[in-house]
Chimera marker file (.cmm) of the C-alpha trace (Angstrom):
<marker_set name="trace">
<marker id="1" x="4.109" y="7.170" z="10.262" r="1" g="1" b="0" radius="0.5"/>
<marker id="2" x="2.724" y="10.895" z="10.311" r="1" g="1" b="0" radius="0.5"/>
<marker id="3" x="0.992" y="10.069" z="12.972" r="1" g="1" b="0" radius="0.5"/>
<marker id="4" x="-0.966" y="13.451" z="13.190" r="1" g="1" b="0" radius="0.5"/>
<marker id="5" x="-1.723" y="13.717" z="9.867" r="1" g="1" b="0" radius="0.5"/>
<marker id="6" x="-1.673" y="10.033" z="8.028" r="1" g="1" b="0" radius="0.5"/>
<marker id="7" x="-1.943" y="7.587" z="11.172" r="1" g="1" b="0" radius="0.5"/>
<marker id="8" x="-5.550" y="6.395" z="9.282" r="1" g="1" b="0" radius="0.5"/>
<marker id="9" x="-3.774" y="5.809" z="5.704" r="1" g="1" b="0" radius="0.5"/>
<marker id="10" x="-0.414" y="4.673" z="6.368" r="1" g="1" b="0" radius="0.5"/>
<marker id="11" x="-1.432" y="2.305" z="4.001" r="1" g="1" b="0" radius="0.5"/>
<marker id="12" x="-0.559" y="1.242" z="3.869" r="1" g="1" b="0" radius="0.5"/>
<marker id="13" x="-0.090" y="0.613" z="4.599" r="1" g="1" b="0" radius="0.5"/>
<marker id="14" x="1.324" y="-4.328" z="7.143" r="1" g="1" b="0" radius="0.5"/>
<marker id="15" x="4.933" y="-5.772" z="8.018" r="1" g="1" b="0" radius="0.5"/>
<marker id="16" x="6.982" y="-7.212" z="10.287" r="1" g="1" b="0" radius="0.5"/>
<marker id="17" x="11.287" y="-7.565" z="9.861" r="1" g="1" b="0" radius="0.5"/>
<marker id="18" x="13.623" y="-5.874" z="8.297" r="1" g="1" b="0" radius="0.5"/>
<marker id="19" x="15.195" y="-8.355" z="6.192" r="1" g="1" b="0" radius="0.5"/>
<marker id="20" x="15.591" y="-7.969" z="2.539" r="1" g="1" b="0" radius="0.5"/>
<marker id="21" x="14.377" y="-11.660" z="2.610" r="1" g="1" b="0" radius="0.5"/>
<marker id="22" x="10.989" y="-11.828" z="4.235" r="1" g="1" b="0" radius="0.5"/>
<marker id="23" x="9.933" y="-14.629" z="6.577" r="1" g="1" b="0" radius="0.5"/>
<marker id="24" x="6.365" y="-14.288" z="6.390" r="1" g="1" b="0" radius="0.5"/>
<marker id="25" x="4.891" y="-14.620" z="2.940" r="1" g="1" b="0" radius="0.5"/>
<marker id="26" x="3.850" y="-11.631" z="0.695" r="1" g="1" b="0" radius="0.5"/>
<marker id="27" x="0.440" y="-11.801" z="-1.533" r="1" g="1" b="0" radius="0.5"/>
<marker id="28" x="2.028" y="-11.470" z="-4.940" r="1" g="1" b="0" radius="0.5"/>
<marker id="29" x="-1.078" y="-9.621" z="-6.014" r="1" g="1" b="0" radius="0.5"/>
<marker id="30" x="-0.170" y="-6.650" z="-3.955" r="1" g="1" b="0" radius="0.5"/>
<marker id="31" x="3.415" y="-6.754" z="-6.008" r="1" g="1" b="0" radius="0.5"/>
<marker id="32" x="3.582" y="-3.277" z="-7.666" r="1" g="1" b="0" radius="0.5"/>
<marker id="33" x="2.874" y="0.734" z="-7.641" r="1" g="1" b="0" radius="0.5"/>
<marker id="34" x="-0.607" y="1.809" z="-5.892" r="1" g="1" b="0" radius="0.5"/>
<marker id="35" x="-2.348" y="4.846" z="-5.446" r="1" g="1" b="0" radius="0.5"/>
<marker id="36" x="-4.983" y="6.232" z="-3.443" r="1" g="1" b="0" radius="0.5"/>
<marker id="37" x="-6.505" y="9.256" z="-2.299" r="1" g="1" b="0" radius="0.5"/>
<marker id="38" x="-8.928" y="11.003" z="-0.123" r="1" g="1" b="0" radius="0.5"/>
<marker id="39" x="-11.946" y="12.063" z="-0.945" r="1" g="1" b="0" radius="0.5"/>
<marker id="40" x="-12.244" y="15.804" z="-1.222" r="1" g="1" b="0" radius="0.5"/>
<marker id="41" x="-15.073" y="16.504" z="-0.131" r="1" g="1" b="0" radius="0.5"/>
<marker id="42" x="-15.328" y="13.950" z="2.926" r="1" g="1" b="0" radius="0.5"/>
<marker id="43" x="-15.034" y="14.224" z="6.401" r="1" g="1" b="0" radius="0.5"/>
<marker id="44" x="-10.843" y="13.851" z="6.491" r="1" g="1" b="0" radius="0.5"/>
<marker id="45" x="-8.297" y="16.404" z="5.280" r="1" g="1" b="0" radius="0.5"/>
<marker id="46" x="-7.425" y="15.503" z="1.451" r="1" g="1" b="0" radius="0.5"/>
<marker id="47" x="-4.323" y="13.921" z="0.506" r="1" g="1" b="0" radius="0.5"/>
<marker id="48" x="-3.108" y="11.763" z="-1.899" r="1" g="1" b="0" radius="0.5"/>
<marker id="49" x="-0.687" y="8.820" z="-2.168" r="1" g="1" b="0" radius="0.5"/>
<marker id="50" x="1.730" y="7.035" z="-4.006" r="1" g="1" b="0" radius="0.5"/>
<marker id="51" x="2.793" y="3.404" z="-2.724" r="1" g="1" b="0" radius="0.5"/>
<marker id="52" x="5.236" y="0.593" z="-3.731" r="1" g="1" b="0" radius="0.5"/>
<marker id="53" x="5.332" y="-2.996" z="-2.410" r="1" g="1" b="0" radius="0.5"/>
<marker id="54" x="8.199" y="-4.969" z="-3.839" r="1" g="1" b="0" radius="0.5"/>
<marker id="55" x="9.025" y="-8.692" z="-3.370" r="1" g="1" b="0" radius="0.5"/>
<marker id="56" x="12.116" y="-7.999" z="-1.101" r="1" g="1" b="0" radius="0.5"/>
<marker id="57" x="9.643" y="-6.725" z="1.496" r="1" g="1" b="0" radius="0.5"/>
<marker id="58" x="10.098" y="-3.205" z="1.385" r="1" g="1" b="0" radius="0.5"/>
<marker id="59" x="7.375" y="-0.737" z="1.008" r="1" g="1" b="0" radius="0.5"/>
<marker id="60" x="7.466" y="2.951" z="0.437" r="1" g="1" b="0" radius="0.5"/>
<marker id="61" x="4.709" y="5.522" z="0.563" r="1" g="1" b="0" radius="0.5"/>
<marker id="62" x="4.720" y="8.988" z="-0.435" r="1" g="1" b="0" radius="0.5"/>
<marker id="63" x="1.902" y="11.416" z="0.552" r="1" g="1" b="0" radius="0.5"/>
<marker id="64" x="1.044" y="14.480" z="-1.164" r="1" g="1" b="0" radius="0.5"/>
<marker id="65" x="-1.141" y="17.350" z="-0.460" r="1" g="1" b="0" radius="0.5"/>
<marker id="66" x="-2.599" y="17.629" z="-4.081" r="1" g="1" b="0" radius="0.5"/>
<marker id="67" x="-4.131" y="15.492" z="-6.350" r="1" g="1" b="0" radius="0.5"/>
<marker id="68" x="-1.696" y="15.802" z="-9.027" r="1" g="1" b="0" radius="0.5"/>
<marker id="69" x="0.969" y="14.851" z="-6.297" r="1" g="1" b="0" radius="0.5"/>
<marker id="70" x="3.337" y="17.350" z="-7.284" r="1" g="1" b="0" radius="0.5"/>
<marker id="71" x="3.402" y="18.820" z="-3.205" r="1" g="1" b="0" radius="0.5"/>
<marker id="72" x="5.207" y="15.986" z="-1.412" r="1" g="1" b="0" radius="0.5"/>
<marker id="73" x="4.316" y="15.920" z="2.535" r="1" g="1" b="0" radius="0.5"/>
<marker id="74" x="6.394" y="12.866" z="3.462" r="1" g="1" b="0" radius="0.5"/>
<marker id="75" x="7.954" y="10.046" z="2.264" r="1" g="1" b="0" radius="0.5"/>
<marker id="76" x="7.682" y="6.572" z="4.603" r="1" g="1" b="0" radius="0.5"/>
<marker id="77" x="9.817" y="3.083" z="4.094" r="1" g="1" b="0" radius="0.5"/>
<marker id="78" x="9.457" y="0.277" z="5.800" r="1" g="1" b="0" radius="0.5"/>
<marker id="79" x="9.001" y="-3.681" z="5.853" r="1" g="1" b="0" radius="0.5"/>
<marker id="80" x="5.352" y="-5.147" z="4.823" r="1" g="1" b="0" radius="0.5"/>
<marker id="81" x="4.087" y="-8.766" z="5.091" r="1" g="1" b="0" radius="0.5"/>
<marker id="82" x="0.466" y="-9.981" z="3.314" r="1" g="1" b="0" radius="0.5"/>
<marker id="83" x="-1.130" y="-12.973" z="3.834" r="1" g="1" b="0" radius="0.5"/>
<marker id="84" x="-4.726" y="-14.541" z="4.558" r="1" g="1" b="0" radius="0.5"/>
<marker id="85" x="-5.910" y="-11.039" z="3.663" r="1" g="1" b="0" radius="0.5"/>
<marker id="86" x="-4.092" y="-9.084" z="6.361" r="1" g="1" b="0" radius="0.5"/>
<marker id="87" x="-1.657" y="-6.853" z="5.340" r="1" g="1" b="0" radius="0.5"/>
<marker id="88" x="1.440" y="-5.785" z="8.403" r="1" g="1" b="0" radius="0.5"/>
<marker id="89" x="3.303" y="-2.663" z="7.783" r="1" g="1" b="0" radius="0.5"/>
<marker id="90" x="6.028" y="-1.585" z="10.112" r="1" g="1" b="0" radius="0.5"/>
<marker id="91" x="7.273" y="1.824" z="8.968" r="1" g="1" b="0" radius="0.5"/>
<marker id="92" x="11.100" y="2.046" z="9.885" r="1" g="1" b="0" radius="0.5"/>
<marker id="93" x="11.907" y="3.975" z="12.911" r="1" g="1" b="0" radius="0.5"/>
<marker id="94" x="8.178" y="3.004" z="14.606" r="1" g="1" b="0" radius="0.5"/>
<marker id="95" x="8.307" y="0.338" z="17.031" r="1" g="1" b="0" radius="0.5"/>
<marker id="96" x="4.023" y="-0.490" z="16.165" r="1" g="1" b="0" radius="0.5"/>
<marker id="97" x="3.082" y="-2.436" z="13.382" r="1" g="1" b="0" radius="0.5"/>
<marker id="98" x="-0.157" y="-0.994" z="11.728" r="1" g="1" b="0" radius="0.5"/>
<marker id="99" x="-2.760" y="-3.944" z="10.555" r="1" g="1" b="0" radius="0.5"/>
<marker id="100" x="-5.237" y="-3.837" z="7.515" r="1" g="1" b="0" radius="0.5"/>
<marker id="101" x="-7.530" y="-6.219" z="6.608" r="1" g="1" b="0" radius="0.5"/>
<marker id="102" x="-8.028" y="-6.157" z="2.462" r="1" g="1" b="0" radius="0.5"/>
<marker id="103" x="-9.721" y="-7.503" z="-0.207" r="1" g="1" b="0" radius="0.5"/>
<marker id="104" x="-9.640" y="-7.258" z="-4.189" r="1" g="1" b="0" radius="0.5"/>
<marker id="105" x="-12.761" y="-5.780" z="-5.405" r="1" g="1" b="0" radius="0.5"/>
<marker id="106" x="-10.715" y="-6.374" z="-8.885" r="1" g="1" b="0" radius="0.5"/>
<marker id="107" x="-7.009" y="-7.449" z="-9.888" r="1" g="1" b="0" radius="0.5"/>
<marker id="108" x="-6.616" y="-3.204" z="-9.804" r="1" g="1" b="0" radius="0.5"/>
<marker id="109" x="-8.555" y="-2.380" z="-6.917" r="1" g="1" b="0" radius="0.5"/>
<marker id="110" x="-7.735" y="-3.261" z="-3.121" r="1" g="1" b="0" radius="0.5"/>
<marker id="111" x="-9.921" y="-2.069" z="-0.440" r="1" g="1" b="0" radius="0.5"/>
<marker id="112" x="-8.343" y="-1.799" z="2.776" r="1" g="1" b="0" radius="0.5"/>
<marker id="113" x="-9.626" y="-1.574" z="6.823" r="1" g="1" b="0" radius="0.5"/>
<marker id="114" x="-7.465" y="-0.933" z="9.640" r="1" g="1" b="0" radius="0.5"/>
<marker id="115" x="-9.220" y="-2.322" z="12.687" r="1" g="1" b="0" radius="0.5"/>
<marker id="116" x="-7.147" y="-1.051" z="15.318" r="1" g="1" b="0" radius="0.5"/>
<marker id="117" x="-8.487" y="3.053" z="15.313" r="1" g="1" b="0" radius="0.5"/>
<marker id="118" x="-5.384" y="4.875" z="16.906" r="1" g="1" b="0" radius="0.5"/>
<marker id="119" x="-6.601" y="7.639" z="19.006" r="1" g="1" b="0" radius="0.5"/>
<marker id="120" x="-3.742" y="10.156" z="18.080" r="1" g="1" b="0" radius="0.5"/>
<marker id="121" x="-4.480" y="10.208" z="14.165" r="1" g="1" b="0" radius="0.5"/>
<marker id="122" x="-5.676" y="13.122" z="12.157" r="1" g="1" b="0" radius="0.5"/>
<marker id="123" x="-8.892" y="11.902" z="11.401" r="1" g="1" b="0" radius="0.5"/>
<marker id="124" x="-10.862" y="9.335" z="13.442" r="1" g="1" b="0" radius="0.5"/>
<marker id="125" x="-13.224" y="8.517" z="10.377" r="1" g="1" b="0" radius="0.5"/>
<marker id="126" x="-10.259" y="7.224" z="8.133" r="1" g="1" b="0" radius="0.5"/>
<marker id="127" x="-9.813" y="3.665" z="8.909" r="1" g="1" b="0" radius="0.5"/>
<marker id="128" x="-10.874" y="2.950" z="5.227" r="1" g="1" b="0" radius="0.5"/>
<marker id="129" x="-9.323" y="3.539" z="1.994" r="1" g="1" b="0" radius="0.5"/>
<marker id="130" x="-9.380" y="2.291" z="-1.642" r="1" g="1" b="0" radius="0.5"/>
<marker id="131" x="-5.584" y="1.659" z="-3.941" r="1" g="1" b="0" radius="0.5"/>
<marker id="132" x="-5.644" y="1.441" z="-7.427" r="1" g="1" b="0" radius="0.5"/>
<marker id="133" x="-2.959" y="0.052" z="-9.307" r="1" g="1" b="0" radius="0.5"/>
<marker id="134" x="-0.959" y="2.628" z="-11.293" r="1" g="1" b="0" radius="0.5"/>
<marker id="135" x="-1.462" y="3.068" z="-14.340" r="1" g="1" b="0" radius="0.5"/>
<marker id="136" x="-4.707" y="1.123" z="-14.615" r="1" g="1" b="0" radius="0.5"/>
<link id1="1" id2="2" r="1" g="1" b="0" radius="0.2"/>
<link id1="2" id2="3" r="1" g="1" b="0" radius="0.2"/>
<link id1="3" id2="4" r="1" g="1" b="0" radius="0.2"/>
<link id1="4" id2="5" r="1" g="1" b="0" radius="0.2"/>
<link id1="5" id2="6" r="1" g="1" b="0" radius="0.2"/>
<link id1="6" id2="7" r="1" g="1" b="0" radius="0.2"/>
<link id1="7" id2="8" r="1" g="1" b="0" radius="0.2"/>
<link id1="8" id2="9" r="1" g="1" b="0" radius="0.2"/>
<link id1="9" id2="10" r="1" g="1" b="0" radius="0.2"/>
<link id1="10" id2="11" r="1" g="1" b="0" radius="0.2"/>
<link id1="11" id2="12" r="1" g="1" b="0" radius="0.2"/>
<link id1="12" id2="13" r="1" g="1" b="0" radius="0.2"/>
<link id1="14" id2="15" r="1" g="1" b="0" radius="0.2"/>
<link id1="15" id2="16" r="1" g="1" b="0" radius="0.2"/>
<link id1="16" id2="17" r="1" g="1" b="0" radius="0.2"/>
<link id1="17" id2="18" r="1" g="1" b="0" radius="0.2"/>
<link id1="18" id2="19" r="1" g="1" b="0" radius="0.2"/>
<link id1="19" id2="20" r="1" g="1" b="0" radius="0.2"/>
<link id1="20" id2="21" r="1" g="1" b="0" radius="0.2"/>
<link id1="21" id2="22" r="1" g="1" b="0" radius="0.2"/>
<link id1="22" id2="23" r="1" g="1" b="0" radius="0.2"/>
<link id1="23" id2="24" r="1" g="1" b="0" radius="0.2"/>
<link id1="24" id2="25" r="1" g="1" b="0" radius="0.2"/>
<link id1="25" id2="26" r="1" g="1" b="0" radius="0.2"/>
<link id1="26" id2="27" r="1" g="1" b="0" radius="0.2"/>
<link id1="27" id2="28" r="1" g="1" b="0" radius="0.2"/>
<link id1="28" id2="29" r="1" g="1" b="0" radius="0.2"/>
<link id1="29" id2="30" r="1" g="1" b="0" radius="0.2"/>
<link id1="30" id2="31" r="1" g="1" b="0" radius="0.2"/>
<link id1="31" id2="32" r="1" g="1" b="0" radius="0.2"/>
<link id1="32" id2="33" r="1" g="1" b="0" radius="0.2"/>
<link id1="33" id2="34" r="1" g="1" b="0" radius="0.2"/>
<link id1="34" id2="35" r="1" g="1" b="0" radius="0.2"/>
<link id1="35" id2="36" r="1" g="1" b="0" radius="0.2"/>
<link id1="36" id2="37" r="1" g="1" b="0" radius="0.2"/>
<link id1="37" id2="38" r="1" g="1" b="0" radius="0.2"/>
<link id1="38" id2="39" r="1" g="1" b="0" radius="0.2"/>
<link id1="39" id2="40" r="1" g="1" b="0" radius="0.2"/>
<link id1="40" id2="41" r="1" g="1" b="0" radius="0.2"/>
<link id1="41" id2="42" r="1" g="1" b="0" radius="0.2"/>
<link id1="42" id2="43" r="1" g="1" b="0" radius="0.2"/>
<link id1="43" id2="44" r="1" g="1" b="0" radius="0.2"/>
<link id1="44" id2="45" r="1" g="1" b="0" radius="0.2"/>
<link id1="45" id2="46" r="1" g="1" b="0" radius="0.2"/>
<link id1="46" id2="47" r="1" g="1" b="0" radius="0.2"/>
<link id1="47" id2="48" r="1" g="1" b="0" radius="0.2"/>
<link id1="48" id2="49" r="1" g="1" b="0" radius="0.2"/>
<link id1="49" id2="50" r="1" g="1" b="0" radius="0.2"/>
<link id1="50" id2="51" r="1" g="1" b="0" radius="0.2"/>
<link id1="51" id2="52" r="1" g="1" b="0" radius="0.2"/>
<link id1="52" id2="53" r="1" g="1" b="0" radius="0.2"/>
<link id1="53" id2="54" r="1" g="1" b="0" radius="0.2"/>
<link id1="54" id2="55" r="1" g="1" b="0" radius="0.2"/>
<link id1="55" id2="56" r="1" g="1" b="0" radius="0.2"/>
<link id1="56" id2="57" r="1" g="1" b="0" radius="0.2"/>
<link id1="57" id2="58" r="1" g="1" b="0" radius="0.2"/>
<link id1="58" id2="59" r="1" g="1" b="0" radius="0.2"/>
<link id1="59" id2="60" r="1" g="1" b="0" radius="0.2"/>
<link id1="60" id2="61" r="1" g="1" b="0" radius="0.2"/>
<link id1="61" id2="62" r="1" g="1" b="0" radius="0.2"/>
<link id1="62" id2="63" r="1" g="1" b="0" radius="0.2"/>
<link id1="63" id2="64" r="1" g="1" b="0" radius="0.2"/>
<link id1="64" id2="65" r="1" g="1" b="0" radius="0.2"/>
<link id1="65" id2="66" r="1" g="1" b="0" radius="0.2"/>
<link id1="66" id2="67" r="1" g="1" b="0" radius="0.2"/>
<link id1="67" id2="68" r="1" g="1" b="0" radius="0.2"/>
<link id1="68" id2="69" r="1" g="1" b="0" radius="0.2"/>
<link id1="69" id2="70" r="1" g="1" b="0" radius="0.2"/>
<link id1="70" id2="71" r="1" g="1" b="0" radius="0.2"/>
<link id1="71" id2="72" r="1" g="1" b="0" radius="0.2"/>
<link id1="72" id2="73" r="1" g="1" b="0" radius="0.2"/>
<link id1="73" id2="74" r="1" g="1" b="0" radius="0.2"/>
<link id1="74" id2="75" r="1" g="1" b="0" radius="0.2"/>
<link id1="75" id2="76" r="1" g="1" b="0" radius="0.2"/>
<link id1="76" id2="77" r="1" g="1" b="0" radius="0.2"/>
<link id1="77" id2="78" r="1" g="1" b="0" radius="0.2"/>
<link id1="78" id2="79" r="1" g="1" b="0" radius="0.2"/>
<link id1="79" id2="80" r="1" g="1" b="0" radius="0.2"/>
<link id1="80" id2="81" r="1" g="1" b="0" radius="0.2"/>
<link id1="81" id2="82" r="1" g="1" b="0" radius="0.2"/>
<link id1="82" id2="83" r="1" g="1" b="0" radius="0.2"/>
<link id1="83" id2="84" r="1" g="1" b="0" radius="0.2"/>
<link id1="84" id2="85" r="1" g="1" b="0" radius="0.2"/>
<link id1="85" id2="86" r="1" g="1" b="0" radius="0.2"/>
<link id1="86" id2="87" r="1" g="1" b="0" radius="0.2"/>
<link id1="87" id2="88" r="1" g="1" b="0" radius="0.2"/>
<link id1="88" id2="89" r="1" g="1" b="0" radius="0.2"/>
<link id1="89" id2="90" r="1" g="1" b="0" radius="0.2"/>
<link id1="90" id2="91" r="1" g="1" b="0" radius="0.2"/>
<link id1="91" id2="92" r="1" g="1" b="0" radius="0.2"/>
<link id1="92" id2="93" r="1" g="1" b="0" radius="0.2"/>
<link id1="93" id2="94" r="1" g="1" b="0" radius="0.2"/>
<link id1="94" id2="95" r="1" g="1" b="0" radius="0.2"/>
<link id1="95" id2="96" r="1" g="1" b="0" radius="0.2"/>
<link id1="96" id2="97" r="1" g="1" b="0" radius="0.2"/>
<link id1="97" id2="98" r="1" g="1" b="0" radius="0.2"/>
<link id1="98" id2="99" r="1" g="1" b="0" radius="0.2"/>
<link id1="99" id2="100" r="1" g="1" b="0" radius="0.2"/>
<link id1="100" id2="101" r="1" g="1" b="0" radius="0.2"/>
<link id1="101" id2="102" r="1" g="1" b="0" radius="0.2"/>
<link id1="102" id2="103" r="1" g="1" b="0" radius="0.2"/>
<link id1="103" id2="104" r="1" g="1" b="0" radius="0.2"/>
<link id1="104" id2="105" r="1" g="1" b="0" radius="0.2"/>
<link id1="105" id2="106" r="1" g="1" b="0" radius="0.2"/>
<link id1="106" id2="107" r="1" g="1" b="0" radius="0.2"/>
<link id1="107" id2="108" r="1" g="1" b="0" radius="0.2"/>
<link id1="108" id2="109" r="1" g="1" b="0" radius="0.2"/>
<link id1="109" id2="110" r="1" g="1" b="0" radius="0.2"/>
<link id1="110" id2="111" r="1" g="1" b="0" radius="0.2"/>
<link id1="111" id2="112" r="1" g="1" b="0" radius="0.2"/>
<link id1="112" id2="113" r="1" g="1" b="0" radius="0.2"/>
<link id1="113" id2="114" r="1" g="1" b="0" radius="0.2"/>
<link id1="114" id2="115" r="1" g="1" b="0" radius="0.2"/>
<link id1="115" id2="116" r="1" g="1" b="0" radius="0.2"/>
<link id1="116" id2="117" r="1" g="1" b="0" radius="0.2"/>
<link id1="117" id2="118" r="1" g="1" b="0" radius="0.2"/>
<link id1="118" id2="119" r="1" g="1" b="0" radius="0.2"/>
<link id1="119" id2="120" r="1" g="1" b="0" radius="0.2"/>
<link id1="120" id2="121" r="1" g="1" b="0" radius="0.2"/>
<link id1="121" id2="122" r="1" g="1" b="0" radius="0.2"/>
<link id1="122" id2="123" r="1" g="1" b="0" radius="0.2"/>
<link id1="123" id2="124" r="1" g="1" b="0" radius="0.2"/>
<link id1="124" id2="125" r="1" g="1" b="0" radius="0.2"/>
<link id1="125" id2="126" r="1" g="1" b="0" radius="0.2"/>
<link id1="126" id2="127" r="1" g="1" b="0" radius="0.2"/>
<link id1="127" id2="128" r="1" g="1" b="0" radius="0.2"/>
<link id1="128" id2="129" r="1" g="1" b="0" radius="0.2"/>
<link id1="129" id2="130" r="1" g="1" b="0" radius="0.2"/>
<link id1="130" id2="131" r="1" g="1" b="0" radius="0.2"/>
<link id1="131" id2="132" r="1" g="1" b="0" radius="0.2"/>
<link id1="132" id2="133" r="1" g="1" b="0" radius="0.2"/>
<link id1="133" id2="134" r="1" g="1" b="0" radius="0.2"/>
<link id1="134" id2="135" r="1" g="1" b="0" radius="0.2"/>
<link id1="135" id2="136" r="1" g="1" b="0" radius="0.2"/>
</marker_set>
């Protein structure tokens, strides 16, 4: 994950294996394209995000540093399991698994926690985040 810059968003985030075939199961709910973004004016750097969660257990995030995300910073990929609202993403190439705890505040909207603050992120204050499904 960027972990100087995004360690408090890698939303998306919430996995475990790299099979194409997960083992654990995947909330079907979370199926899709997401987006999120920080909020200007708050106490973290802005940056917004695309993400992707498919039903092979893949994810991919991409982070940009404009709201119109046309300034790519990074691009992520990795393996994500949801279940029992806890969400596991393991970013390839980084051994630790970050952990969210979500819920749906509507079948668009997903509010997400990461309990575990890691001291080395960017911004100690962004442990929680809002996706909206694209589109909607």
């Amino acid at each position: 994950m960027l972990k100087p810059l995004l360690m408090g968003v890698g939303l998306a985030a919430l996995l475990a294996g790299c099979s194409s075939h997960p083992t654990q199961p995947l909330d079907q709910r979370l199926l899709g394209e997401w987006q999120g973004m920080r909020d200007k004016n708050g106490p973290c750097q802005f940056f917004a995000w695309n993400s992707s969660f498919g039903a092979d257990g893949r994810f991919t995030i991409s982070f940009f540093a404009d709201e119109q995300r046309t300034r790519l910073i990074q691009t992520e990929q990795g393996t994500w399991t949801a279940h029992d609202g806890k969400n596991h993403l393991t970013t390839d190439g980084v051994k630790t698994t970050e952990v969210y705890d979500y819920r749906f505040v509507d079948a668009n909207t997903v509010e997400y926690v990461n309990l575990n603050a890691d001291p080395t992120a960017d911004c100690q204050a962004d442990y929680r985040f809002t996706e909206h499904r694209a589109g909607h």
